[in-house]
PLY file of the C-alpha trace (Angstrom):
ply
format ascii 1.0
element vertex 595
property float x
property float y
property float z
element edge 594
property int vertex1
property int vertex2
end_header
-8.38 30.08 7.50
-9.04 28.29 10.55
-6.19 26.91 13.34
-6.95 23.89 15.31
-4.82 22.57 17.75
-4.23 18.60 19.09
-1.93 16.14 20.49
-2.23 14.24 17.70
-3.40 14.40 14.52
-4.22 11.24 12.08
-3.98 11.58 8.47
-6.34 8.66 7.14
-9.23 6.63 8.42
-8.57 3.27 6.96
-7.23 0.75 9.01
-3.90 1.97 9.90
-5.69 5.59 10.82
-8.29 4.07 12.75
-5.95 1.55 14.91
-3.64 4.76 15.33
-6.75 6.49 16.58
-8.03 3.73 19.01
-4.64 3.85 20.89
-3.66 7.50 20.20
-7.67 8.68 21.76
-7.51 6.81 24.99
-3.59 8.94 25.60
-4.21 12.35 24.08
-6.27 14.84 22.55
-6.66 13.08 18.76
-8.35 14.25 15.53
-8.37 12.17 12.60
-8.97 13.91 9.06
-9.92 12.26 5.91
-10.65 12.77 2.31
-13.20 10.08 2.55
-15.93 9.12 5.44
-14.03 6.43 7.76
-16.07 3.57 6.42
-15.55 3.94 2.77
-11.56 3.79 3.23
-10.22 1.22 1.06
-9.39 -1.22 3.99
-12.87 -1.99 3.23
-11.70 -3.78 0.27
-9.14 -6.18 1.58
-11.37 -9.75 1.03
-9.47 -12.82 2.30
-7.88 -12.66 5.70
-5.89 -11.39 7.96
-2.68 -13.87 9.84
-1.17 -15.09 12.38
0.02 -18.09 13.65
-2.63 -19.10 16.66
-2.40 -22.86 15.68
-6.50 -23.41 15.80
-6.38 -25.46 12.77
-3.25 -27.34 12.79
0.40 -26.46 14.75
2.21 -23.30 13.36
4.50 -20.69 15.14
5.43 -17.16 14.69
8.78 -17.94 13.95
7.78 -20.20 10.75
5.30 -16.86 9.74
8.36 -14.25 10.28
10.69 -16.82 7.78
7.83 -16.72 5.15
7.39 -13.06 5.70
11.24 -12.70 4.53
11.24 -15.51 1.95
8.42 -14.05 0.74
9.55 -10.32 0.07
12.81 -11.87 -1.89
15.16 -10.97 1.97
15.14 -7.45 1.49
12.52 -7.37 4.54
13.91 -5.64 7.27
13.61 -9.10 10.16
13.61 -6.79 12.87
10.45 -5.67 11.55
8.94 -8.53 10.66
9.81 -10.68 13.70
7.73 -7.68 15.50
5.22 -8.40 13.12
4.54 -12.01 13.43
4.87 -12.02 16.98
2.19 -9.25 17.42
0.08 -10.56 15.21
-1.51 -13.09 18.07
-2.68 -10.02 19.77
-3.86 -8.06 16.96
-6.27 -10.73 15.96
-7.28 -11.07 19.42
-7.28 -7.57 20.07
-10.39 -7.36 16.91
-12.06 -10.34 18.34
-12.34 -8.25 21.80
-13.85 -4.74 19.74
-16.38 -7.60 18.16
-15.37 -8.66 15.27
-17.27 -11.42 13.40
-14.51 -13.98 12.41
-15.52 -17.06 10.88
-15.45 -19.93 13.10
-14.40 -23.57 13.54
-16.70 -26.24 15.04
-14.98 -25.51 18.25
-15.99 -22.11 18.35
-12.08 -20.87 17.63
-11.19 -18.36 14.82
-11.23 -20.24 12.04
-8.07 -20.16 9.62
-7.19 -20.79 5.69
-4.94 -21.11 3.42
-3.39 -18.49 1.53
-0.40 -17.32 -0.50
3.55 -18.24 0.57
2.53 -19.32 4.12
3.98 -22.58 5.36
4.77 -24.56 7.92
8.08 -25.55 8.90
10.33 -23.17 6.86
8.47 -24.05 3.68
7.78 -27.63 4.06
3.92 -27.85 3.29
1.23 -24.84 3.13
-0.42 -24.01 6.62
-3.55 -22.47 7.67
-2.81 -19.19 8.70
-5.21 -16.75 7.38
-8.19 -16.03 10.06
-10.96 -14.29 7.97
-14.78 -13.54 7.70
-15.97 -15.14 4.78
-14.70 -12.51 2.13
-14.81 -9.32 3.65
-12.54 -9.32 5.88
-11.02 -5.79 5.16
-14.82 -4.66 5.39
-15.41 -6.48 8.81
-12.31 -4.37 10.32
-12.86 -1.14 9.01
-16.37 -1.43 10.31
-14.88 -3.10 13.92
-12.72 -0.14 13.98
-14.87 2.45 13.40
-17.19 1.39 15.50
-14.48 1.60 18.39
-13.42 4.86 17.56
-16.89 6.47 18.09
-16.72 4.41 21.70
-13.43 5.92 22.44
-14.86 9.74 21.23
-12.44 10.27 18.53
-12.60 13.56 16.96
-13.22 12.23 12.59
-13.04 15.61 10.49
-14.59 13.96 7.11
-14.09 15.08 3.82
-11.08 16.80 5.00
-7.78 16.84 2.61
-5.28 17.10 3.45
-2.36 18.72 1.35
0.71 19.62 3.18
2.80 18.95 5.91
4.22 21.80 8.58
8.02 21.10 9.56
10.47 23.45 11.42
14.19 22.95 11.16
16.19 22.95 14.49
19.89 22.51 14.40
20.91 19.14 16.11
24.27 17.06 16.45
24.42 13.42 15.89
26.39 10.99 17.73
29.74 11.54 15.75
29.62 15.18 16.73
28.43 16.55 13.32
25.59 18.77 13.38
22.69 18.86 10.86
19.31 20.47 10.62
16.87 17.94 11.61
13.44 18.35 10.81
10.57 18.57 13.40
6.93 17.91 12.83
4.49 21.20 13.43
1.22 20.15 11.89
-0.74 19.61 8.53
-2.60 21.89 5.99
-6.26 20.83 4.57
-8.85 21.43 2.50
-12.50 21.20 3.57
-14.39 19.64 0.31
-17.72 20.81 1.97
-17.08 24.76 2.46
-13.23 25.19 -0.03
-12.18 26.22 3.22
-8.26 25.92 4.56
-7.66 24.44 7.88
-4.63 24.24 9.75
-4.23 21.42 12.20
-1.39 22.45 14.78
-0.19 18.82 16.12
2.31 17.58 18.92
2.48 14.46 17.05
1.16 13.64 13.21
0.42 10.17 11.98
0.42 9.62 8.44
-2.40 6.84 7.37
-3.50 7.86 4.10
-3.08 4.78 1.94
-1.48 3.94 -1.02
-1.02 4.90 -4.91
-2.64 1.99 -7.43
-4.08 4.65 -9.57
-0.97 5.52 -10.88
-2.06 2.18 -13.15
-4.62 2.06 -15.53
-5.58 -1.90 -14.38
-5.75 -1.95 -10.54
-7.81 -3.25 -7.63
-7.20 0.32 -5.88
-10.23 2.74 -5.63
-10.03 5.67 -7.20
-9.03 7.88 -3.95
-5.68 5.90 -3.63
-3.54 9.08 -5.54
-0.13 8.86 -3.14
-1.33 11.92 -1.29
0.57 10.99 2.10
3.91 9.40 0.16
3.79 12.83 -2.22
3.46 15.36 0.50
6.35 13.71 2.24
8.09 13.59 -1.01
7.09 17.27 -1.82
8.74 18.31 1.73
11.90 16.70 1.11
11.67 13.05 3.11
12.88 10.50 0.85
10.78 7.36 -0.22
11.94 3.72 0.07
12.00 0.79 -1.92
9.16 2.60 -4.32
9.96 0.78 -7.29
8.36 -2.67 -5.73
4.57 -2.42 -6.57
2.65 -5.86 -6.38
0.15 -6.96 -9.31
-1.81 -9.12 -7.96
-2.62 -12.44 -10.28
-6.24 -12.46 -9.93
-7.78 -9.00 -11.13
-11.14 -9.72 -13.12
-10.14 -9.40 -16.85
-10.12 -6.40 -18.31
-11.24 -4.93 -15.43
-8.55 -5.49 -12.26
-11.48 -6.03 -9.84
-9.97 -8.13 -6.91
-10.90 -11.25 -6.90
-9.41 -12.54 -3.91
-6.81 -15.02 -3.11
-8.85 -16.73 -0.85
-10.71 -18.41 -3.78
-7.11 -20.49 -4.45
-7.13 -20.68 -0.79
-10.09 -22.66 -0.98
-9.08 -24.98 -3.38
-9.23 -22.54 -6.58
-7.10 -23.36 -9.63
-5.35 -21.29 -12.40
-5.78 -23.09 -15.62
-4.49 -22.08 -19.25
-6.03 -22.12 -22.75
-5.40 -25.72 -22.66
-6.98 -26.22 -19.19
-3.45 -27.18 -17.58
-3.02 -26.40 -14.13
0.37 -24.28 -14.98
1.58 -23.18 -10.97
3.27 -26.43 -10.86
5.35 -26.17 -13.33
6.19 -22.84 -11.48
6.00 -23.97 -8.03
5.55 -27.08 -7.68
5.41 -27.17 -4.25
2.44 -24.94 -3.23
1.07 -24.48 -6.87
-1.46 -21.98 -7.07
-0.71 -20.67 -3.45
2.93 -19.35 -4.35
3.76 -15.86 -3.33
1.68 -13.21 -5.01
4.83 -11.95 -7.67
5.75 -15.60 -8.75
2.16 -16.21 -9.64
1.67 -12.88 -11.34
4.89 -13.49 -13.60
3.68 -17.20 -14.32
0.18 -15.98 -15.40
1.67 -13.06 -17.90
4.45 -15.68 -19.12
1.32 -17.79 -20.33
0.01 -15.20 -22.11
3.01 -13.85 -23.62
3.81 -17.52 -24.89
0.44 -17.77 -26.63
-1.01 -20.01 -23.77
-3.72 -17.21 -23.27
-7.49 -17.94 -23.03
-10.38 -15.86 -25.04
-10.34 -14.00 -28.20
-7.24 -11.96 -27.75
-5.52 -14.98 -25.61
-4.81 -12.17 -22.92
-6.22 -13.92 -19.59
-6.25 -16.97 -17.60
-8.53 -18.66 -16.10
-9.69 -19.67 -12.53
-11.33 -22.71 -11.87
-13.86 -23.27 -9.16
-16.16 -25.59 -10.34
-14.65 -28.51 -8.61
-16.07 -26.45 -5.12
-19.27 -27.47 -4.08
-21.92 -24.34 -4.54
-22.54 -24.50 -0.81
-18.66 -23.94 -0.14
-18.43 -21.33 -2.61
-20.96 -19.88 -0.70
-20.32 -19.98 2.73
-16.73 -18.96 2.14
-16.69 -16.79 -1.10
-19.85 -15.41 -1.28
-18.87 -11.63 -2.84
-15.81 -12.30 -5.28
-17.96 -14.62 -7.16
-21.09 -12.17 -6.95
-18.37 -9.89 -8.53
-18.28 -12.64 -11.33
-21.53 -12.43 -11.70
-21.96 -8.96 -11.88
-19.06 -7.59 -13.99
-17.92 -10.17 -16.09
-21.12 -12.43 -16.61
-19.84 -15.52 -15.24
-21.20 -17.96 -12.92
-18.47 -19.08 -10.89
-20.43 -22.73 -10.34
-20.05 -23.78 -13.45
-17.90 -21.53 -15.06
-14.34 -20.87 -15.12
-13.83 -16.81 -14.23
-11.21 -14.89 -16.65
-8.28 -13.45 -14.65
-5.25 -11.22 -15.41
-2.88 -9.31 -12.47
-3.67 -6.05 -11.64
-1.90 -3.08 -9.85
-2.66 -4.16 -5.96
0.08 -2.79 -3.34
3.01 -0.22 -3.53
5.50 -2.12 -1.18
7.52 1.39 -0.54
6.41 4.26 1.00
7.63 6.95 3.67
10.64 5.17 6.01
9.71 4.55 9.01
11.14 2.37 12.35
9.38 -0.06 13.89
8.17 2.42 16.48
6.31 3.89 13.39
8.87 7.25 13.60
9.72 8.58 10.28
12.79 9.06 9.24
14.20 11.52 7.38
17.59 9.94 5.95
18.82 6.39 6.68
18.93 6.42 10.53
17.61 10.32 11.68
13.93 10.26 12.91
11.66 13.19 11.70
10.60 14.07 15.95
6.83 14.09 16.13
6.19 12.64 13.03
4.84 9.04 12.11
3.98 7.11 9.32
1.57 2.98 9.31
-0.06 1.51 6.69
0.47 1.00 2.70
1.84 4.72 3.06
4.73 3.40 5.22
7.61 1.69 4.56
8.75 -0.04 7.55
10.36 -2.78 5.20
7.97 -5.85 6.50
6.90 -6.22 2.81
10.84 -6.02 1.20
10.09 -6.91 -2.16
6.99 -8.59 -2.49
3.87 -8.73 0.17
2.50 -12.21 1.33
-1.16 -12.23 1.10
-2.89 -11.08 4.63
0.12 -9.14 5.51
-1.32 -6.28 4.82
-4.09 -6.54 7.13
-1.84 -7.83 9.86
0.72 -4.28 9.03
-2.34 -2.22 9.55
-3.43 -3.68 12.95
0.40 -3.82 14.14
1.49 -1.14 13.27
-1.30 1.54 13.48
-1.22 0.44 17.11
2.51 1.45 17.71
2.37 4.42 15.58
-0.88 5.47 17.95
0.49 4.50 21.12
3.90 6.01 20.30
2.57 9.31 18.54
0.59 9.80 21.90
3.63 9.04 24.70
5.59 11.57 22.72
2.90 14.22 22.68
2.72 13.98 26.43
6.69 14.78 26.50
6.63 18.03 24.16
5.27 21.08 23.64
3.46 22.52 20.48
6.26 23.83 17.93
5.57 27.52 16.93
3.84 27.11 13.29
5.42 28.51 10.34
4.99 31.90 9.33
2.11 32.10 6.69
1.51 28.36 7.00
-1.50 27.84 4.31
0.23 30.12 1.75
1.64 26.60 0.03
-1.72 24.82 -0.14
-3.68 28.18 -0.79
-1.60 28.88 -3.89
-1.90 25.61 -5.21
-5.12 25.70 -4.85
-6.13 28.75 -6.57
-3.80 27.91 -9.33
-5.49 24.60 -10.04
-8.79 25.99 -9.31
-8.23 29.61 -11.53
-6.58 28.12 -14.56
-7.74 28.57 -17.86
-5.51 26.17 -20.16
-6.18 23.93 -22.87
-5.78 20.22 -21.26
-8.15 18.28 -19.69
-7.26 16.36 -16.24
-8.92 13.06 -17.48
-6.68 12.94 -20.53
-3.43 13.29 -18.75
-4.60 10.82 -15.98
-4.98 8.33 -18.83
-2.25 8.70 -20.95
-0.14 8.73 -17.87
-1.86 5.10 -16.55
-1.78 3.70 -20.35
1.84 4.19 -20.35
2.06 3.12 -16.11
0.49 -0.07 -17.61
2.48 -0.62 -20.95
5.88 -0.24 -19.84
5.76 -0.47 -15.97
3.82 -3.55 -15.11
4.93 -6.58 -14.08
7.75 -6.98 -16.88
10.37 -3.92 -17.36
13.55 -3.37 -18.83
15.18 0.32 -19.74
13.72 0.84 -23.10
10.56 0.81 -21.70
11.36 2.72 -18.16
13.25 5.22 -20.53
10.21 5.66 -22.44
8.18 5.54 -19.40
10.07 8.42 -18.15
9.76 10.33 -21.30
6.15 10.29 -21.17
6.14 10.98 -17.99
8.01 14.12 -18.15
5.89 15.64 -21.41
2.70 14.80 -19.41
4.18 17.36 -16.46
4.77 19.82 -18.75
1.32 19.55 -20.07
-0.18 19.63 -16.88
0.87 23.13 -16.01
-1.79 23.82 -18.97
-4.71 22.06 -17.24
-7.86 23.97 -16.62
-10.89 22.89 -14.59
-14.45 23.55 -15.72
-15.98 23.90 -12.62
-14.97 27.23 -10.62
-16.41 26.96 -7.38
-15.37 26.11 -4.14
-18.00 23.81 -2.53
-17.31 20.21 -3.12
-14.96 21.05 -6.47
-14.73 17.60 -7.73
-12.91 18.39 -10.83
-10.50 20.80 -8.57
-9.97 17.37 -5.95
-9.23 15.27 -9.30
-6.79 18.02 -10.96
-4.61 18.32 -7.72
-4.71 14.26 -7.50
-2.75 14.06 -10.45
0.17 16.32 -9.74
0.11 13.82 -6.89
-0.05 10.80 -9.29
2.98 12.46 -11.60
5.27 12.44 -8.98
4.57 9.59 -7.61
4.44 7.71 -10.83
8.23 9.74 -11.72
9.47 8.33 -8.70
8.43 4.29 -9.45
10.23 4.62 -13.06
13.34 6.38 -12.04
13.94 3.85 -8.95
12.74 0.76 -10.89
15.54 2.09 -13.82
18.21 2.67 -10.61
17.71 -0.91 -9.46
19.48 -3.67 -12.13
18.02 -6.64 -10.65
15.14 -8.84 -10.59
13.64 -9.11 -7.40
9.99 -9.47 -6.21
7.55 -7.61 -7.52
10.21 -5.65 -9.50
11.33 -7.61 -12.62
13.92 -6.68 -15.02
13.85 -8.22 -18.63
17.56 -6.84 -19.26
18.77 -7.70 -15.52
16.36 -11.09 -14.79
18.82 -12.18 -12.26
18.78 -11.21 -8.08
22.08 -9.80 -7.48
22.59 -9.63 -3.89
26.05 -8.53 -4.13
24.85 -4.96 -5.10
21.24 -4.74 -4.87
20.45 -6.22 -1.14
19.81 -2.96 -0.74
16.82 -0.54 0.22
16.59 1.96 -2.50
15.72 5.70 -1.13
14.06 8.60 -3.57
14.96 12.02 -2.72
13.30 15.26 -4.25
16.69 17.07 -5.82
16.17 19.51 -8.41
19.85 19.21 -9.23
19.55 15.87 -10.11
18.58 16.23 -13.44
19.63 13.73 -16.22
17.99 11.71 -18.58
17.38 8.81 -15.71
17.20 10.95 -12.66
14.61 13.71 -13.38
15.04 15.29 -10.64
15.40 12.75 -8.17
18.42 11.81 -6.28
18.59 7.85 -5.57
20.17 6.98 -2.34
20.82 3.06 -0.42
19.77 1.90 2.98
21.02 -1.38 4.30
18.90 -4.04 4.77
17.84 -5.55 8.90
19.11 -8.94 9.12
18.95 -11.18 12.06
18.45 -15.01 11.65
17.83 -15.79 7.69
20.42 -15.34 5.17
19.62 -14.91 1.67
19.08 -17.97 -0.43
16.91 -18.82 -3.65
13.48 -19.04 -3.57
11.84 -21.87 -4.01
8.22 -23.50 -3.84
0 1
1 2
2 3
3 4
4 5
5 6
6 7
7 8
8 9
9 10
10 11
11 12
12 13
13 14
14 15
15 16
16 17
17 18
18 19
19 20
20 21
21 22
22 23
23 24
24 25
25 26
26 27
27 28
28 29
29 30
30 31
31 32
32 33
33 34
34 35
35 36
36 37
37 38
38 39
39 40
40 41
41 42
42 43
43 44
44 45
45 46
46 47
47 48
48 49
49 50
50 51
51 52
52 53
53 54
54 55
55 56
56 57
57 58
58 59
59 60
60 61
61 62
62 63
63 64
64 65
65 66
66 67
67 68
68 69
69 70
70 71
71 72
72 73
73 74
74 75
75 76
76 77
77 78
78 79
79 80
80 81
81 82
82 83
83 84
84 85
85 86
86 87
87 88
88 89
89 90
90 91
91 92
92 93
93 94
94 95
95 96
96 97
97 98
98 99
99 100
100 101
101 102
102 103
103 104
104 105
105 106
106 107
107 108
108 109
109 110
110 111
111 112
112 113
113 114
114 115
115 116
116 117
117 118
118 119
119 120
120 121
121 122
122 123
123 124
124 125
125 126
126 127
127 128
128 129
129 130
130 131
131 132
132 133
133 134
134 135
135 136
136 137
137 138
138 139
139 140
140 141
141 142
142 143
143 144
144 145
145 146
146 147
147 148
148 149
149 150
150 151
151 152
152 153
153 154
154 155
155 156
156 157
157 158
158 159
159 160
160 161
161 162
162 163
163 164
164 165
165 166
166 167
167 168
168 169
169 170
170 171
171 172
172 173
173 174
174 175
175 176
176 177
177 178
178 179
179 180
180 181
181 182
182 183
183 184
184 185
185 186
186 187
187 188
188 189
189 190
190 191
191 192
192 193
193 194
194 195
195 196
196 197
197 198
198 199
199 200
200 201
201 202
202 203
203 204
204 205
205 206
206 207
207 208
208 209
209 210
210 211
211 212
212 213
213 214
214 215
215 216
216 217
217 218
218 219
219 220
220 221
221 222
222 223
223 224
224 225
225 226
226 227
227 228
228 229
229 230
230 231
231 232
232 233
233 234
234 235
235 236
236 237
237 238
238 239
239 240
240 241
241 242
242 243
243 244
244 245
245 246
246 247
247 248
248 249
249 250
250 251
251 252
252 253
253 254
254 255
255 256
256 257
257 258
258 259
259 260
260 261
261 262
262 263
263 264
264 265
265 266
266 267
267 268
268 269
269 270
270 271
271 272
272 273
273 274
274 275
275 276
276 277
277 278
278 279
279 280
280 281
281 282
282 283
283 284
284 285
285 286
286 287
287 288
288 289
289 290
290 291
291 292
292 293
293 294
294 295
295 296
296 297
297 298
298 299
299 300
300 301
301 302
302 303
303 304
304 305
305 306
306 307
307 308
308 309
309 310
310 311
311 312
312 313
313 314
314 315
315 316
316 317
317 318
318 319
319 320
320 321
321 322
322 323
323 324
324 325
325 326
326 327
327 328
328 329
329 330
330 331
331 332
332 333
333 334
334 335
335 336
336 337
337 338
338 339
339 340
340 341
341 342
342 343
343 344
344 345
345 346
346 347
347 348
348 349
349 350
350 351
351 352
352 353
353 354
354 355
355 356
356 357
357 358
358 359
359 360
360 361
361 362
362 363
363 364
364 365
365 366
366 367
367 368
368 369
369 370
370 371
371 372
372 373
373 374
374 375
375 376
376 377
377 378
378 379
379 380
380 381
381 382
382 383
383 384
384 385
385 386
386 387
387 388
388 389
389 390
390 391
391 392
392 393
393 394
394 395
395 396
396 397
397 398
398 399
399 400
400 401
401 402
402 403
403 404
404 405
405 406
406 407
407 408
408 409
409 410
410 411
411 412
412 413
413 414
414 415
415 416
416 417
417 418
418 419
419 420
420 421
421 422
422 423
423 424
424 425
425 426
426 427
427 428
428 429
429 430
430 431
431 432
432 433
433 434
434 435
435 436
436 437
437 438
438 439
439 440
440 441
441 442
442 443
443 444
444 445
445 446
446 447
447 448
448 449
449 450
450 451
451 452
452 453
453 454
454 455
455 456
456 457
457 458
458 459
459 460
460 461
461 462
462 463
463 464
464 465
465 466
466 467
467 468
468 469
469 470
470 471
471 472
472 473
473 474
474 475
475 476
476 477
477 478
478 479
479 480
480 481
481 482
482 483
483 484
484 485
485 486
486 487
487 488
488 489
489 490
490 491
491 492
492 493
493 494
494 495
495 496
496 497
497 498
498 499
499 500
500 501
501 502
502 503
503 504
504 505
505 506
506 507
507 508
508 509
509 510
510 511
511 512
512 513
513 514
514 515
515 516
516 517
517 518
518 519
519 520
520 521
521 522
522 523
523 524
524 525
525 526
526 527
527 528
528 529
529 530
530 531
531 532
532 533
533 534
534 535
535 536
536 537
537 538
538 539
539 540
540 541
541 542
542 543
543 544
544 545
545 546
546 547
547 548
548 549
549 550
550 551
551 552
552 553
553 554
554 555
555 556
556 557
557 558
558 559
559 560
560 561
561 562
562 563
563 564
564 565
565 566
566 567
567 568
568 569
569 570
570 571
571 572
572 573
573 574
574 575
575 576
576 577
577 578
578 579
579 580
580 581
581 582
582 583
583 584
584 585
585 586
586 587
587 588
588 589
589 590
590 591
591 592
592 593
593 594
């Protein structure tokens, strides 16, 4: 075992991790460690923009983005967060346009902007440009920006680098009514080194969690195959709750069959969703902004079709999106990879062609709870000192119950730069905190479990039959039959995974080993989804209830928060105990959506 020491340490190099590290390496002594080289994060991914309201195109305002923001995610955003958001974002465009990114441009030479899902101007009066992008890679284009910076600024990347469990000390503390409690206090991080099988503990001032999100708990998704919950599952593991996890967006346009992205720039560009009978269906569903209506509206709309026998193909189990209306030239200047995707996986050229299209697992709107300031917390209002949380592993509530398209991009920028720039300020007022006693004895026995065992199931069969059932009875439509039976599987599939074995043995590079402790991470995290989405009796977002289709404010404007309690153990609970944490409101009251 080997002890390193920093003033901060950044779990992740996507986005988030890499706009932590920019900040976080100019202020303190930083290391960064990741499961993956920085530039194959799955930031990479993102395709169709990143906003903010600079007005190039045509007059918007932050305020109009911060209402959309909260319209979007169905009011349970928290506004404080998202007013933070929308004003920042200016800056955090600007602020990649400085490092050298390669944004598309207007014939004025400004950042060009598009359309794109739930954005508007005027409180929802007409869509608005907001989306500044380049072409379809955006995501790409700032992972590379980033990265690029970071190796300017000397930050310290330990690559290949997993990490598996977070070091906390309890100190007794009083809060303000005079009780005293044991508040947690961050110490450092546990990983394994995929190269050598080698443990490495990271002592830290400060810790930033960055380590993405958990679409491969789904058998259809746009997620790579890394994306296992790591960062919301150690949390979990150590007894931080996790908010709002029950909200998980499906994005509408996942290639058929396959849940490749296809971006939502293509409707931004003037694609259309058509159905067997080549009806432009979004306005009957919104007939406001059609095809550009938030990302869970559309989703529902497009699996409605199907369900009422409106589906296209053989099976009538997809959609269709029509670009053939675009001029090739536009297609290519603005589109050029989704419809090379087209091309490449399905067979379809997107000229003259409509492309088949079905929602697929995208972005888990929960995560760890954090503040705006990017501090975790480790109940309702009590920050964890020393530790901080940014990116699709975070829940700092700017998302509620359903993301807005480019969002995520902006969350990243935002608020990888406060985690970075707060992680660092507080390592400059603290001292190291003395490391636990036999610190890697958690991660080494895991481990050597995993790594030693000699059962009779195989990791790849678990991992499927737990996504089959993710897919059949947790997707975009739920109700408690199918979250009950969700559950149930669930909880056989745990049993049978203490009855795993892996073939290969070694330590070096132990693929099968990294896959086999994935999926304890993928149980939990998928446990978690089911027994929250079953707590919450509403229909909200991303999260829609068959048996409870209505929004019911009165008991449900609510953050829900997931607690690891082995007492809690019912038929619903499994374990977990479900907790509420009000909701940030400070100019928009709750009314119906409509587009």
């Amino acid at each position: 075992m080997q002890v390193h020491k920093y003033d901060v340490v950044i779990v992740g190099a996507g986005g988030a991790g890499m706009r932590a590290a920019i900040e976080s390496g100019q202020r303190a002594h930083t290391a960064v460690l990741t499961k993956l080289y920085p530039t194959r994060s799955h930031t990479g991914a993102a395709q169709g923009g990143m906003c903010a309201a600079l007005a190039n195109v045509e007059e918007d305002n932050w305020e109009w983005h911060t209402f959309d923001t909260v319209k979007g995610g169905d009011y349970l955003v928290d506004q404080d967060a998202a007013e933070v958001m929308a004003k920042e974002a200016i800056d955090a465009v600007l602020d990649l346009e400085k490092m050298g990114l390669p944004f598309n441009r207007t014939p004025e030479g400004k950042i060009d902007q598009r359309r794109f899902g739930g954005h508007t101007r005027d409180h929802g009066k007409a869509p608005v440009r907001r989306a500044c992008y380049a072409a379809d890679r955006t995501g790409h284009m700032i992972l590379q920006t980033l990265y690029q910076n970071c190796v300017k600024h000397n930050v310290e990347f330990y690559n290949e680098y997993y990490v598996l469990d977070l070091l906390m000390v309890e100190e007794d503390a009083v809060r303000e009514d005079g009780t005293p409690y044991k508040q947690k206090r961050a110490a450092g991080v546990v990983s394994y080194d995929l190269a050598s099988g080698e443990i490495h503990v990271f002592q830290a001032k400060s810790i930033v969690f960055a380590s993405g999100g958990v679409g491969k708990v789904f058998k259809t998704t746009s997620n790579a195959h890394t994306l296992t919950g790591d960062g919301m599952g150690i949390a979990f593991r150590r007894g931080l709750p996790l908010e709002d996890m029950e909200f998980v967006q499906f994005h509408p346009t996942g290639l058929a069959g396959l849940g490749i992205l296809l971006s939502e720039a293509a409707r931004g560009e003037g694609g259309i969703l058509r159905n067997a009978d080549g009806e432009r269906f979004m306005e009957r569903y919104a007939p406001t902004i059609k095809d550009l209506a938030p990302r869970d509206i559309v989703a529902r709309s497009m699996a409605l079709e199907v369900r009422e026998g409106r589906g296209c193909g053989p099976n009538k189990d997809y959609v269709l999106l029509d670009l053939t209306h675009l001029e090739p030239a536009h297609i290519d200047a603005k589109l050029p990879d989704i419809t090379e995707f087209a091309r490449t996986y399905l067979g379809v050229e997107p000229y003259t062609e409509p492309v088949p299209v079905f929602p697929t697992a995208h972005y888990a709107m929960g995560g760890i709870p954090t503040n705006i300031k990017g501090e975790v917390l480790q109940d309702n209002d009590t920050v964890v000192p020393g530790l901080y949380a940014a990116g699709e592993v975070a829940c700092v509530s700017v998302h509620g119950s359903n993301r807005l398209g480019t969002n995520s991009l902006l969350d990243i920028n935002v608020f990888g730069k406060r985690s970075g720039i707060y992680a660092a300020e507080y390592a400059k007022t603290t001292d190291f905190v003395e490391l636990p006693e036999n610190a890697e004895a958690y991660t080494i026995d895991m481990i050597e479990t995993v790594r030693t065992a000699d059962g009779t199931e195989r990791v790849a069969q678990i991992r499927k039959e737990l996504q089959d059932t993710m897919d059949a009875n947790v997707q975009v439509f739920r109700d408690e039959r199918s979250l009950t039976e969700a559950l149930n599987v669930i909880a056989s599939l745990r049993e049978r995974y203490k009855n795993i074995s892996v073939q290969d043995k070694g330590k070096r590079f132990n693929l099968d080993l990294l896959e086999a402790v994935e999926l304890g991470f993928l149980l939990d995290m998928a446990q978690v989804m089911t027994v929250a989405a079953l707590h919450r009796k509403e229909s909200r977002g991303g999260h829609f209830r068959e048996d409870f289709p209505e929004r019911d404010d009165e008991n449900f404007m609510l953050h829900s928060m997931s607690y690891l309690d082995p007492e809690a153990v019912t038929d619903q609970t499994a374990g977990i105990r479900m907790d509420t944490k009000p909701v940030v409101f400070t100019r928009y009251e709750p009314m119906v959506r409509k587009y």
